[in-house]
PADOGU-798366 format. One record per residue (C-alpha): x, y, z; residue in one letter. Coordinates in steps of 0.05 Angstrom, whole numbers, plus 32768, in hexadecimal, padded with zeros to 4 digits. Layout:
XYZA...
***
This chain:
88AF8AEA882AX88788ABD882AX88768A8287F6X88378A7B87D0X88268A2E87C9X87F68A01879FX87EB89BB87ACX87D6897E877DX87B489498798X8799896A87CEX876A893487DAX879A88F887E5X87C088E9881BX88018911880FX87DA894A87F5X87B689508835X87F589528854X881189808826X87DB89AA8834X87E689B0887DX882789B7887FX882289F98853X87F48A10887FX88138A1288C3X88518A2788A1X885B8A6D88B2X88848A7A8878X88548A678846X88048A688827X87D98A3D8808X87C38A5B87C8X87A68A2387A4X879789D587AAX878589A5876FX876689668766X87458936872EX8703894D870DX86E5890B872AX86F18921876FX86B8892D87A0X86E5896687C6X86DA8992878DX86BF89D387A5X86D189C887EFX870889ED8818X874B89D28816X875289C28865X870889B18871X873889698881X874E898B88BAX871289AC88D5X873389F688B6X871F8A308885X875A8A39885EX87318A67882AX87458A3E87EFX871A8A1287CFX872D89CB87B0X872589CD875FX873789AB8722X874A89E486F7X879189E786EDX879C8A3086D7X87618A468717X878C8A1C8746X87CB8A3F8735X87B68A84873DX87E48AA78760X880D8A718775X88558A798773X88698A2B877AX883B89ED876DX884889AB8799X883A896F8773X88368929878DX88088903875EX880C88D88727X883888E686EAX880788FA86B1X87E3892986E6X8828894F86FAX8841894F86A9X87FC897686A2X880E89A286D8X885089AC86C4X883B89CC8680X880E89F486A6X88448A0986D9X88758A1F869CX88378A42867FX88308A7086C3X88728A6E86D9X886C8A4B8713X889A8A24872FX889489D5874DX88A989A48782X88A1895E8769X889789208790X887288FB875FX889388B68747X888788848714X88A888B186D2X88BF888C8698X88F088B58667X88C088D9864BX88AE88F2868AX88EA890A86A5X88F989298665X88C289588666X88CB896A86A9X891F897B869AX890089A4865DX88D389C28688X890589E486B7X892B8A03868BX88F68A388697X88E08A2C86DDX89038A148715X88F089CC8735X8902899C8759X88FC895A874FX8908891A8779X88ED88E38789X88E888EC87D9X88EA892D87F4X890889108840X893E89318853X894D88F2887DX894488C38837X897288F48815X89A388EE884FX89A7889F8841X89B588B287FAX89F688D0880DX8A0188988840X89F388608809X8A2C887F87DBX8A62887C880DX8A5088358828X8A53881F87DFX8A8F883C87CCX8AB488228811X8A9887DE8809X8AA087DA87C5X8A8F879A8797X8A9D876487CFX8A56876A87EDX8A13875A87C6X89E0879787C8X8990879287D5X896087C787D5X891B87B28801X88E987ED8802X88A487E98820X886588188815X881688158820X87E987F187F6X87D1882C87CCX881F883387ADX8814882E8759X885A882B8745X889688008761X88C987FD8767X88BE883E8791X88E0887B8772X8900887B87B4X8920883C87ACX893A88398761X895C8887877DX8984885287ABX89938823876FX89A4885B8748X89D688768784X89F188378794X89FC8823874BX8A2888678740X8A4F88578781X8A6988188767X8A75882C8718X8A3888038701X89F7881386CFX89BC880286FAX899487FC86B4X89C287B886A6X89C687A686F4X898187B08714X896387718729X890E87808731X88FD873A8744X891586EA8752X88E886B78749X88F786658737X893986498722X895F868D8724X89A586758725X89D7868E8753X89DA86DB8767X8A0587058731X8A2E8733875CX8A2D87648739X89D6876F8739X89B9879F876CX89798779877BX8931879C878CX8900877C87B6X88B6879A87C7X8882879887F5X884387AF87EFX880B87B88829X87E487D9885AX87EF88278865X883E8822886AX8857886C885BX8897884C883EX88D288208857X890D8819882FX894D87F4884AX898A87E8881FX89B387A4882EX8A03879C8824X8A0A874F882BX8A55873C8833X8A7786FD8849X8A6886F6888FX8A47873388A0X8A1087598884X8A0687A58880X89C087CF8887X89AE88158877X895F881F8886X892F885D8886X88EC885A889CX88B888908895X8883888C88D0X885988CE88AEX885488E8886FX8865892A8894X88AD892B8880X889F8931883AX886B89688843X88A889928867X88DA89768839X88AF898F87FBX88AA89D78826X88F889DD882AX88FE89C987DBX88C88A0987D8X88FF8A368805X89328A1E87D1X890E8A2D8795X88FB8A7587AAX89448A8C8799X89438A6A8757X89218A848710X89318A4386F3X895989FD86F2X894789B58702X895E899F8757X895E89618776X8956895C87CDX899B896187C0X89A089A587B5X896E89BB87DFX898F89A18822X89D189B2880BX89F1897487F6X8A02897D87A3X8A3389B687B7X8A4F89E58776X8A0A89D9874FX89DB8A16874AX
***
């Protein structure tokens, strides 16, 4: 059966990708691509990027670019996905959410939301990133309280949020693993007379710059040795295919909020 796909942002840089990924997959069609009212694509095919005619053209209307899709792909900003998450529950269609940068609110909605669609939602779509998750909670729990935890993630200069959604998923992790609240033990910047390191803190450090596609490594510092978990993404192609997969999950579900987790097979007993 072929999926029936919609992208948002199909102007930026992941929504290009998006786009072509859906498009050589042979299991799937592009049905609709979105972008801002203020774009200068409006109008124009969705591949003309890549020299293609995919026959759909790049609009701004939310109900036009949904027509007939069957799942929409959203990487953008978080008032732009809320709006298309309305619209999604409206139509019925169901989403694969990469965007970051949620507060509460946000996330609320979105858990509200798919109690009558299926999603899912997580803040990095690699299966290799989602790997590390898993890898994270066992070093943590072997290593346990005797070795200081940092979290050093590095993405491109056009970033709007940080921590990375990415990286406060690994705080989040990490702080589970080792019985902790990472609302009372984050640590988001040091700067003067700081005092010596609580041990207990999970410290965040970021960089900023250039077109980096995203770095994160995770640091267990011990006494006399030192510990390092790292994932770097060299494209933003694994997310495209890791957003397609999510799509392969969702097609046998009518509703429910999912995590990367569930897609690749790793929160066994949850449906």
């Amino acid at each position: 059966m072929t999926m029936r796909i919609a992208v948002a942002g199909a102007c930026g840089r992941m929504g290009r990708m998006l786009i072509e990924a859906v498009l050589d997959a042979p299991d799937a069609t592009l049905t609709g691509a979105l972008d801002l009212a203020s774009s200068p694509s409006l109008g124009r095919d969705a591949a003309d990027f890549l020299g293609r005619a995919s026959g759909v053209s790049i609009v701004d209307d939310i109900d036009r670019g949904l027509a007939g899709a069957q799942f929409l792909i959203d990487f953008t900003r978080p008032e732009g996905t809320l709006a298309h998450v309305e619209a999604a529950v409206r139509l019925g269609v169901g989403m694969v959410i990469g965007t970051t940068g949620f507060d509460d609110a946000g996330r609320h909605a979105i858990a509200q939301a798919a109690t009558r669609i299926p999603i899912v939602f997580a803040p990095n779509m690699s299966v290799g990133v989602n790997v590390v998750f898993e890898l994270l909670a066992t070093a943590a729990r072997i290593l346990g309280p005797g070795y200081d935890v940092e979290i050093i993630e590095a993405h491109h200069r056009h970033k709007v949020d940080a921590p990375s959604g990415t990286a406060l998923k690994m705080g989040e992790v990490l702080a589970e693993a080792l019985g902790r609240d990472l609302r009372e033990v984050a640590v988001y910047g040091r700067e003067g007379h700081t005092g010596e390191r609580d041990a207990t803190t999970i410290g965040f450090a970021t960089v900023r710059g250039g077109d980096i596609v995203g770095d994160h490594t995770v640091l267990f510092a011990g006494t006399g040795e030192r510990i390092e978990i790292t994932h770097r993404s060299a494209s933003r192609v694994t997310y495209a295919h890791g957003a397609l997969r999510a799509c392969r999950f969702l097609a046998k579900r009518e509703r429910g909020l999912f995590d990367m987790r569930d897609v690749i097979g790793l929160a066994q007993g949850r449906s």
